[in-house]
C-alpha positions in Angstrom: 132.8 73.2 208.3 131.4 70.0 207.5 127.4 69.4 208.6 127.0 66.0 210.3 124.8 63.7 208.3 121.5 62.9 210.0 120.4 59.8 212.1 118.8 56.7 211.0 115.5 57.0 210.9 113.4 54.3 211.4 111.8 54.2 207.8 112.0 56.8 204.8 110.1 57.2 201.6 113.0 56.8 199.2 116.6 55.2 200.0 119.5 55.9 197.5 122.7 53.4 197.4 125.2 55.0 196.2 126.1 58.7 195.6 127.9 58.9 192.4 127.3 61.1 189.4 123.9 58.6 188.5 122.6 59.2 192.2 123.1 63.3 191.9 121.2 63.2 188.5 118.7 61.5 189.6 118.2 63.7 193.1 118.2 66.9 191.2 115.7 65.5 188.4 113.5 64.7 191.1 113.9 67.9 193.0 113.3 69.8 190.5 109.8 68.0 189.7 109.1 67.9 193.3 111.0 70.1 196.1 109.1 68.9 199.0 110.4 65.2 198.8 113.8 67.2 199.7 113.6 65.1 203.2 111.8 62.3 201.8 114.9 60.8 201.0 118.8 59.5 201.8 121.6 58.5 200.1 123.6 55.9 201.4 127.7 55.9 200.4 130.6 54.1 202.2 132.6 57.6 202.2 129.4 59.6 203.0 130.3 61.9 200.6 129.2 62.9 197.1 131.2 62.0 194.0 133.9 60.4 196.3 134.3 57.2 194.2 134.1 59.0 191.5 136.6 62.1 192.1 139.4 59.2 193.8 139.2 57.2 190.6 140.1 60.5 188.3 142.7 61.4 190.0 144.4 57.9 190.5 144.6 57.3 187.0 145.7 61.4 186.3 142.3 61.9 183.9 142.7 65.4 182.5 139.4 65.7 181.2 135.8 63.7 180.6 135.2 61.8 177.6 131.6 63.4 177.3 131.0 67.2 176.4 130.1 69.8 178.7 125.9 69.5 178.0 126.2 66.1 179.7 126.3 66.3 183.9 124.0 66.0 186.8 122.2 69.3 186.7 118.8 69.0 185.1 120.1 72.7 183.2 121.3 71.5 180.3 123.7 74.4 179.6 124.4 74.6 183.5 127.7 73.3 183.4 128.6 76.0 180.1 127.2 78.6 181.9 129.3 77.7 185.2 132.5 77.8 182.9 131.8 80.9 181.5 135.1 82.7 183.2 136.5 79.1 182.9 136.9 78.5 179.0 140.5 76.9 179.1 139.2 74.5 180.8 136.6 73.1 178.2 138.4 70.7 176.0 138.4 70.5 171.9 136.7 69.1 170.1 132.9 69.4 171.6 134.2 71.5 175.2 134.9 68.4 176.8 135.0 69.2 180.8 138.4 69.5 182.5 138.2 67.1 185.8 139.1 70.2 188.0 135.8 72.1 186.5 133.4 68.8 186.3 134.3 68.1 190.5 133.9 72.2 191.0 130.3 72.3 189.0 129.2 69.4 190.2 130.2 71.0 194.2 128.1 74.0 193.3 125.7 71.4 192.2 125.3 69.8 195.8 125.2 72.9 197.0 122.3 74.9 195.0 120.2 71.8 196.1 121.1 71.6 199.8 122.5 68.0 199.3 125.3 68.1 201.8 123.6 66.6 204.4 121.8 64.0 202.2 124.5 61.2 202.5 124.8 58.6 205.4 128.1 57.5 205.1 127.5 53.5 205.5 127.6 50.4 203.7 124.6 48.9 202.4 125.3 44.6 202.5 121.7 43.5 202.3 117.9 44.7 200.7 115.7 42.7 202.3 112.5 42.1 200.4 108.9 42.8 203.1 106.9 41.4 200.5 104.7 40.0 202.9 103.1 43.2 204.3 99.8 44.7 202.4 102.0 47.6 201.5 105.1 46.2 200.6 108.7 47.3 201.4 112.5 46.9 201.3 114.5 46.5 204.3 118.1 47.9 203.6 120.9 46.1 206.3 124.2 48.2 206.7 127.6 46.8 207.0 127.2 48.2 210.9 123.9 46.4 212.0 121.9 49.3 211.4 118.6 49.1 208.9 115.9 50.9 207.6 112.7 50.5 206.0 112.4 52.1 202.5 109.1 52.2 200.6 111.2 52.9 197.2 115.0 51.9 196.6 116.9 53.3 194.0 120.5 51.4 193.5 122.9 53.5 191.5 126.3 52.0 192.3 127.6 51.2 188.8 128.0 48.4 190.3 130.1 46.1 187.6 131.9 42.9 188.1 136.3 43.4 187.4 136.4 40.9 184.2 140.1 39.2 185.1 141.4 37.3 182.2 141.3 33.1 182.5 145.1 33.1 182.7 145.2 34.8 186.1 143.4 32.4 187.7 146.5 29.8 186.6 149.7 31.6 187.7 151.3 28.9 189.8 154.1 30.8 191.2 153.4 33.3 194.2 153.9 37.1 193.9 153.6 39.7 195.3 149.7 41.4 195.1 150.7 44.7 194.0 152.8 43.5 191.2 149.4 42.0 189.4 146.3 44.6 189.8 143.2 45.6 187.9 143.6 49.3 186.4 140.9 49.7 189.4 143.2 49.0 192.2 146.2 51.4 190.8 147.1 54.8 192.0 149.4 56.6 189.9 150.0 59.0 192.5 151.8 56.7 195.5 153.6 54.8 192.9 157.8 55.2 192.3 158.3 53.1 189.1 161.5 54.8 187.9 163.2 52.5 185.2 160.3 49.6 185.8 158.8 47.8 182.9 155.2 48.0 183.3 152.9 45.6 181.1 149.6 46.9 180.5 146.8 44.8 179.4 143.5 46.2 176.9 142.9 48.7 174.8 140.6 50.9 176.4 140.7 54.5 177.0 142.0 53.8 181.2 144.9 51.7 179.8 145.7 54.4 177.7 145.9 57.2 180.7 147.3 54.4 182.8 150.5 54.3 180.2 150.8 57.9 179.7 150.9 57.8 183.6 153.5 54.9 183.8 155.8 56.9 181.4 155.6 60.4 182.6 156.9 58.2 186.2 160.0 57.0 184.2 159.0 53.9 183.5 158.6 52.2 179.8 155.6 50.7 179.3 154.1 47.7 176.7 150.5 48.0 175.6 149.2 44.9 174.9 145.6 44.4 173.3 143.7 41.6 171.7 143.0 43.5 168.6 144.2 46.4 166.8 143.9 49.9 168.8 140.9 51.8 168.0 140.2 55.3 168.1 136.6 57.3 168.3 135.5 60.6 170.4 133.2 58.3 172.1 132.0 55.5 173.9 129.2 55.2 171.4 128.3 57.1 168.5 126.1 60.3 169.9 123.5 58.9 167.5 122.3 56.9 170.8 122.2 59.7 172.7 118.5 60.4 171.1 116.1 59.3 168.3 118.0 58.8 165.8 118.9 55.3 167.0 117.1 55.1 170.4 114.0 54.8 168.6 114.6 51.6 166.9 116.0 50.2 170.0 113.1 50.5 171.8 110.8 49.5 169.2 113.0 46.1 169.4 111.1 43.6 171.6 113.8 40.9 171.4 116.0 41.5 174.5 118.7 39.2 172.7 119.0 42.0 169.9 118.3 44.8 172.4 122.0 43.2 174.0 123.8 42.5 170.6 122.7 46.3 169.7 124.7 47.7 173.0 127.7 45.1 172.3 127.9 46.4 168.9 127.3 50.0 169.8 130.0 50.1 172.5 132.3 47.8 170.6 134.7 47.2 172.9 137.5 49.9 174.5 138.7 52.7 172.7 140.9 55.5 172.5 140.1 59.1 171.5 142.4 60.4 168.9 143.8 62.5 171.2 145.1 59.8 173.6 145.8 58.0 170.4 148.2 60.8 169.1 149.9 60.9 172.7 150.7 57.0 172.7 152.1 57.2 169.2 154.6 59.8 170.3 155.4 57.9 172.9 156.3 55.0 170.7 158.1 56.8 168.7 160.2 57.9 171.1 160.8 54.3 172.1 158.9 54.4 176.1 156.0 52.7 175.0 155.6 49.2 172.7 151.9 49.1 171.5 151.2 45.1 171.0 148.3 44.5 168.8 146.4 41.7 168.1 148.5 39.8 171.1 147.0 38.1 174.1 148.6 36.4 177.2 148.3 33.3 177.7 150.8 32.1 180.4 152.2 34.4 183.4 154.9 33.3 186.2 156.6 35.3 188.7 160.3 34.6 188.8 162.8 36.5 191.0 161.6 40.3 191.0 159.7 39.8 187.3 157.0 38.7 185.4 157.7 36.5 182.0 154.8 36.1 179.7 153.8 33.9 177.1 151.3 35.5 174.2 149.3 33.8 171.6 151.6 34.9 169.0 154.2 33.1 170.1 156.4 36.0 171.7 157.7 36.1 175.3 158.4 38.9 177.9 159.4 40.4 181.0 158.2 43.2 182.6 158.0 44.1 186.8 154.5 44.9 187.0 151.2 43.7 185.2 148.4 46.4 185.1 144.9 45.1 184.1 143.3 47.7 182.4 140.2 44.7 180.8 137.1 46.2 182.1 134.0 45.4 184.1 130.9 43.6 183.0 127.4 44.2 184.1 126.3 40.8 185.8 122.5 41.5 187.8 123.0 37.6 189.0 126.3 38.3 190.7 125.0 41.2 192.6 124.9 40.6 196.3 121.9 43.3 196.6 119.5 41.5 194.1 119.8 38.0 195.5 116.7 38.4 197.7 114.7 40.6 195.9 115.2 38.5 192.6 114.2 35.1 194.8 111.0 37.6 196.3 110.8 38.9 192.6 111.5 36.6 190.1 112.3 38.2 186.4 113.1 37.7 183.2 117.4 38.1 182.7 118.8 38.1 179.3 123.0 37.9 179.0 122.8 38.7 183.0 121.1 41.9 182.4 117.3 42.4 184.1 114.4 42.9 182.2 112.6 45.9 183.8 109.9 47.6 183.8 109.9 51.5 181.7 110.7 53.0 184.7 113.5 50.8 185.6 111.5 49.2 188.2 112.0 45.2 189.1 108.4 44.6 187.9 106.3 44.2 191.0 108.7 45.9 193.2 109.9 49.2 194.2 113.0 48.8 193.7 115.1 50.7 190.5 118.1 50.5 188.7 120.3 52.9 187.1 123.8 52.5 185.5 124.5 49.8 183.3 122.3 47.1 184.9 119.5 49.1 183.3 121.2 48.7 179.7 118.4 46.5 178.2 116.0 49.9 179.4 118.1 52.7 178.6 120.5 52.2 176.1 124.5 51.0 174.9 125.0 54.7 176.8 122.9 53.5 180.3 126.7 53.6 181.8 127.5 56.9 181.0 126.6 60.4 182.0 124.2 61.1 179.5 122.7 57.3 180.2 122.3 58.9 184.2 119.7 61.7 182.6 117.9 59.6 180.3 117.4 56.8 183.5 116.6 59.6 186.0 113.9 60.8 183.4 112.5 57.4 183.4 112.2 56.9 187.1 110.9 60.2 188.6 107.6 60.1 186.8 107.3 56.8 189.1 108.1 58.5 192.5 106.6 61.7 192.4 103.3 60.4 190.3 100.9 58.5 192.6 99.1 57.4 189.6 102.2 55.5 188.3 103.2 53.5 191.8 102.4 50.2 191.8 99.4 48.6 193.5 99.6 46.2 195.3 96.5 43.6 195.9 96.7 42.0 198.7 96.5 38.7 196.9 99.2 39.2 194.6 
């Protein structure tokens, strides 16, 4: 049976927005420094459950396995997760064990558990951090969607929260259609859908549009990959060189925020396939249920009758029933509702809509951290990714559980 989560308190010492895999790093880095701030803290999550987002966007889009091998996860262990497969093997992908999504949710369960999280997790919506920057000791006012607030001393945001990048051409489709015929990859559930002899265009060429087609044909549909430039293929998001020294170390020696970004653009370098899901399309072509467009944009879209027709910068047309946006996010800290007030309170320095902050992730002069890919400038072209959650969590727990390291505040300041 399900424990109740606990009341609003009045005020807590640390408040937690989100509960995704970057929140449950982060709480068990932090327990494990300092188990008495066990009910210092709450997590705040529209589902009220851990790893919800997360385990509802896996199975929408069918993910078999993670993209990152089995030393990377939320336990601060780092062979936790290999020692939790131990009677499990099968389910530890080649090459480099990657973890089966059945096993990840499952470890990451026993996770919550061995930490006594279950109860952490208020299931609201936070819509508002207010900024008490007039009081001697500052601190944050978090607003739920239901009226409710609390006063945090320290706020931790780890929502992943990215903007859906929609393509120009979107925005000029005259002709009205019908919303589920046009959706990003976010919005799509593979499991309520009957597409049975559909055409189903898919735009991008990242590793979701590739799961998303594999999904769309295994339905009995035929689907056309389209992608602005040819398909690429790597094991990773980034080479695992940035998962340590080897090229962390002259990213942070680079005081130029401009080529701290143009180092995480290059490093990620756009979506990609792994060769696996690479091997899987080709078949699929081959067979003749999948065209993979390369190097081929769209530039015009109109709904007539029951389909789509498309115009592409090479000059080709076609028809399909559905459009599927698989194009991405992008990490914009000037479009996020939550920062308004605290960057007006606040001000800092933002370079290509990323925040300057301090090396604890802190907005300088506030307790407030970041984690996910706002905290790319900080952490890395991985800050996005599993392995980006550790190296963030090791950043900021020095600054919660070390007096020496919070900030003062003079009176004057």
């Amino acid at each position: 049976m399900e424990s109740t989560p606990p009341s609003l308190p009045n005020k807590i010492d640390l408040a937690i927005i989100g509960a995704g895999p970057h929140a449950l790093t982060l709480v068990t880095h932090l327990l494990q420094k300092r188990q008495s701030m066990h009910d210092k803290f709450l997590v705040f999550d529209p589902s009220g459950k851990w790893m919800s987002h997360w385990q509802h966007q896996f199975a929408a889009l069918e993910i078999p396995h993670l993209r990152s091998p089995a030393v990377h996860h939320p336990d601060p262990n780092h062979f936790g997760l290999r020692k939790f497969a131990e009677n499990r093997s099968t389910e530890l992908h080649v090459p480099y064990d990657l973890p089966g999504t059945q096993l990840f949710a499952d470890f990451c369960q026993d996770v919550i558990q061995r930490f006594s999280l279950q109860q952490q997790v208020i299931p609201g919506l936070v819509t508002r951090i207010e900024p008490l920057s007039h009081l001697i000791r500052p601190r944050l006012r978090l607003w739920l969607q239901d009226g409710q607030s609390i006063i945090a001393r320290r706020v931790v945001l780890a929502t992943g929260s990215a903007k859906l990048q929609i393509p120009d051409w979107v925005n000029q489709i005259e002709s009205a259609y019908p919303k589920d015929r046009l959706c990003h990859s976010k919005t799509v559930d593979l499991r309520s859908l009957n597409i049975t002899g559909e055409k189903v265009l898919i735009v991008g060429g990242g590793l979701t549009s590739g799961h998303l087609a594999v999904g769309a044909i295994s339905r009995g549909a035929k689907v056309h990959l389209m992608m602005r430039r040819q398909m690429q293929e790597k094991l990773f998001d980034a080479e695992p060189g940035w998962l340590g020294p080897k090229y962390l170390k002259g990213f942070f020696a680079e005081q130029d925020y401009q080529k701290r970004f143009a180092m995480i653009v290059q490093a990620r370098n756009g979506g990609s396939m792994t060769p696996k899901l690479g091997m899987q399309l080709r078949r699929q072509a081959h067979s003749g249920n999948l065209i993979i467009g390369e190097k081929c944009q769209i530039v015009k879209a109109s709904f007539v009758g029951e389909n789509w027709r498309v115009e592409c910068s090479d000059g080709s047309q076609h028809k399909c029933s559905r459009i599927w946006l698989s194009t991405g996010t992008k990490f914009d800290a000037t479009c996020e509702p939550l920062l308004k007030e605290v960057f007006a309170a606040y001000p800092i320095k933002i370079v290509n809509n990323l925040p300057v902050l301090d090396e604890h992730l802190r907005v300088p002069g506030c307790e407030l951290f970041l984690m996910g890919g706002l905290a790319a400038l900080q952490v890395g072209p991985t800050a996005r990714n599993l392995s980006g959650a550790r190296m963030a969590s090791e950043k900021i727990v020095p600054a919660i559980v070390k007096s020496s390291l919070a900030l003062s505040h003079p009176i004057s300041a």
